[in-house]
N, C-alpha and C positions, 0 to 999 in steps of 0.2 A: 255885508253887515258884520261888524267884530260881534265875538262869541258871547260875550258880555251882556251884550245888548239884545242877544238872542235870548241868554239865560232870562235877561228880565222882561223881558215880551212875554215868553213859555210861562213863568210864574204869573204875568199878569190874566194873560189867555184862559189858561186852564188853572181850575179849579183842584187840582192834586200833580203834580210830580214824581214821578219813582226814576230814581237813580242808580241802577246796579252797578255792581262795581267791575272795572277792569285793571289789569296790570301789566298788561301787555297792549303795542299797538293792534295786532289783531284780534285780540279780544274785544278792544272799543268797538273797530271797525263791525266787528259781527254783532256786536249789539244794536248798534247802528241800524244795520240791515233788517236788524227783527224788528227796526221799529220806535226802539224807542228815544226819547225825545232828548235827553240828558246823560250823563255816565258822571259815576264815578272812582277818584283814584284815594283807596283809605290806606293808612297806616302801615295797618294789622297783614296787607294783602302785598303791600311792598316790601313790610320786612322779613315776612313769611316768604316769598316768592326772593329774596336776594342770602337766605340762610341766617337772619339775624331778627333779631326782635324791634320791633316800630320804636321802644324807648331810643335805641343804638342810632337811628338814623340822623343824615345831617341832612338839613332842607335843601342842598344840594341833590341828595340820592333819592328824595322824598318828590321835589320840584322836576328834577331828568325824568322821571318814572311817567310823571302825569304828565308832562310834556310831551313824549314819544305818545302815549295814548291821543290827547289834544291833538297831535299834529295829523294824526290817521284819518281821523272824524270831520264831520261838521258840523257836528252838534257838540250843545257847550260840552265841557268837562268842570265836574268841581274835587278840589282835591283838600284830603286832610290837611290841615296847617298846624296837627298840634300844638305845643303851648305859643305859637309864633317862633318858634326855636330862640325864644329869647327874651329879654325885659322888651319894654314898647317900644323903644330905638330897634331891635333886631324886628319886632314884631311889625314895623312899619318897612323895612327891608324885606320880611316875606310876603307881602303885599306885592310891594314894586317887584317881586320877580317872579308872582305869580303870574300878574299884569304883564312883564314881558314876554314870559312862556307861553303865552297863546289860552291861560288861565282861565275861566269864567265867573270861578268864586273860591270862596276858603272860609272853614270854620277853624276857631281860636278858640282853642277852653282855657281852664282854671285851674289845671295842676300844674306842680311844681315840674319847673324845669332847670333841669336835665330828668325826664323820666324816668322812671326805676321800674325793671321786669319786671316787680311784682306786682305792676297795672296788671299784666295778665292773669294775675291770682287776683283781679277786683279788688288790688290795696289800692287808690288813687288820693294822693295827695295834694289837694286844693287850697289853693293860696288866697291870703285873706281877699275880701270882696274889692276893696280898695285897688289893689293891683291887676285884679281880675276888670276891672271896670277900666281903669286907665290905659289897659292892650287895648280892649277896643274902641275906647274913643280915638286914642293915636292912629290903632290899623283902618279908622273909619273917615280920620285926616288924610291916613295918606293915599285913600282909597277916590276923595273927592279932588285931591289934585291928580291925580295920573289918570286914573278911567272912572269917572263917576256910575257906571254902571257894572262895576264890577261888583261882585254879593259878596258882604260879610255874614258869616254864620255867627252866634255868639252859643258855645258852648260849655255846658255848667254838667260835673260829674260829682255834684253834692248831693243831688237824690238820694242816690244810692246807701247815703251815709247820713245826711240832715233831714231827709223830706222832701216834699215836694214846694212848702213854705220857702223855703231858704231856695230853694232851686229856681222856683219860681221869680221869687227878689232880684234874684242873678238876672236873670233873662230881662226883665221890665228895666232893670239898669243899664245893661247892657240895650235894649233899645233906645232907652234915650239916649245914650252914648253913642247913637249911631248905627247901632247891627240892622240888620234888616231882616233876620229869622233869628229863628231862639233854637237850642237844643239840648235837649236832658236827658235824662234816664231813668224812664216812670220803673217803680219796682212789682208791679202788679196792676191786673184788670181798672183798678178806681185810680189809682195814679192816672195812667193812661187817659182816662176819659175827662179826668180832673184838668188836667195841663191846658189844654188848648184856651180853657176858659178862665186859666187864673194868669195866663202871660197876654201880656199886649201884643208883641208881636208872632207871626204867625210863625209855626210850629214844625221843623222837622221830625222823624222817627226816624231812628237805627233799628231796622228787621237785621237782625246778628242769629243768622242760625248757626244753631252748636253752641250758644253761649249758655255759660254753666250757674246763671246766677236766678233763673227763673223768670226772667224779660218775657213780655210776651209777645207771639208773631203773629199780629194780625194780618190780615189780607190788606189787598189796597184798598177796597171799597170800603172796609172797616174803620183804616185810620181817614179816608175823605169823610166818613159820617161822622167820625169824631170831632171835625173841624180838621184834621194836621193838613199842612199846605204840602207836604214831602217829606219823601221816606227815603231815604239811602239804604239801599241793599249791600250791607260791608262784608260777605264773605262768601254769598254761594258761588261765581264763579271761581273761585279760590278751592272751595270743597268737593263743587263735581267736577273741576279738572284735576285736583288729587286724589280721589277715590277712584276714579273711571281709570284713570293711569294706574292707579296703584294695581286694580283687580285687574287689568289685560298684565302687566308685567310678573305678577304671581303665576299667572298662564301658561306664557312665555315661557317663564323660568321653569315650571312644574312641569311640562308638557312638550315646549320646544315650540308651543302653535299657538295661534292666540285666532277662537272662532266666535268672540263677541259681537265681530263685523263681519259680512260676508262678504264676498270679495266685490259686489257691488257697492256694494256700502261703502267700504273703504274706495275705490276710486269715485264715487262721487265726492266724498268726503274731501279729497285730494282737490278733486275737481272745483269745490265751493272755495277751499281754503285760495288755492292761484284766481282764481275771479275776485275774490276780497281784497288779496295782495294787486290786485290792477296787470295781472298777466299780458291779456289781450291786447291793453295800452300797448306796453312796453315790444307784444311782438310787432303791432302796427307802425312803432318807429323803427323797429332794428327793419324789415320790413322797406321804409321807405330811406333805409340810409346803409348800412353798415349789410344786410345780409339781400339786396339788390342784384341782380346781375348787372356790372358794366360793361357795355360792349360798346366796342371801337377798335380801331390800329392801335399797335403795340409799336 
């Protein structure tokens, strides 16, 4: 069954989705393992993990990222599509190469592209609704000739600056133009519980821990009673594998030792990591080919 058509079974099935995020293949894979049903690959976590800021990115280095994740897995993947890297012409080309990459979905918002870093300081610059509307009706053309099952997100980052009125607009536009979820960014507890019931179509959340704008992080059972159909987790794997690195190397460096792990811990750890990577496979063919005895005359 393509991934796709996975993703949209799992939305149909189940009544909430949580999607954390990965940026690495083995990050997926061990997500995977824990269970859960979807991943995904954001922005913030590829451009942070390559030394560069998510504005800088080309949907090249954005689409390879989520790919190598995709390929690991077998559960869908959805990845950032920021502004479509482009007007609707480009924006119907990162469709088709999401769809190639082994893709499952992509959300397309409403700021100005070419991004500018000071998205990260919360400046986001949203381009009129008109434009905003005609990405996704085109990415949701080119979405019904290549893989009809593949999800468009429609995302809108005018909350934060217009309300939830005008954010709200976006989203119900953007369904009838085709998207199949909505996403925004409530400023506060009554945003939050406001949203699910003033857009038509059903409802992603960004849980963004460390975000400096006063967002709030609700649990999952929280945004399922609020009505949201799914939450994207965009940065904890990002944050406890920088912080956990960062304090063992402080350690290291202070000390020469690092006794965070005890030396079981670290060879199990070892041990989980080559079972995820498919070790065992790989010894069973060297195994049956390349590290065999052959015996016979010489």
């Amino acid at each position: 069954m393509k991934k796709t058509t996975r993703l949209r079974k799992l939305l149909k099935k189940k009544s909430f989705v949580y999607m954390p995020v990965a940026y690495d293949a083995l990050g997926g894979r061990l997500l995977e393992s824990l269970g859960f049903d979807c991943v995904y690959t954001g922005g913030f976590v590829t451009g942070g993990s390559r030394c560069t800021s998510e504005p800088m990115l080309t949907m090249d280095e954005q689409i390879r990222v989520a790919a190598d994740v995709a390929a690991a897995v077998d559960i869908p993947l959805v990845v950032d599509g920021g502004a479509g890297f482009g007007e609707p012409l480009h924006t119907m080309r990162t469709v088709r190469e999401c769809i190639r990459a082994g893709l499952a979905g992509t959300h397309i918002e409403d700021q100005l592209y070419p991004k500018r870093a000071h998205y990260h300081k919360y400046v986001a610059h949203a381009v009129d609704r008109r434009e905003f509307i005609d990405k996704i009706a085109f990415a949701s053309k080119q979405r019904d000739k290549s893989d009809p099952d593949f999800v468009i997100i429609a995302r809108t980052d005018t909350c934060r600056f217009h309300g939830l009125r005008e954010a709200a607009w976006r989203i119900n536009a953007a369904g009838d133009a085709g998207a199949d979820l909505g996403l925004l960014f409530p400023r506060d507890e009554a945003e939050m519980k406001k949203a699910p019931k003033a857009c038509k179509v059903p409802l992603v959340y960004v849980v963004s821990r460390g975000n400096r704008d006063g967002r709030p992080l609700p649990t999952h059972q929280q945004l399922a009673d609020m009505g949201y159909k799914a939450a994207i987790d965009a940065l904890t794997y990002l944050l406890v594998s920088f912080h956990f690195a960062k304090r063992a190397h402080q350690e290291i460096k202070r000390t020469g030792d690092y006794t965070g792990l005890t030396r079981e811990q670290c060879s199990e750890a070892r041990h989980e990591i080559e079972t995820l990577v498919g070790l065992d496979d790989f010894y069973k063919i060297e195994e049956q080919t390349v590290e065999k005895k052959k015996w016979g005359k010489r």
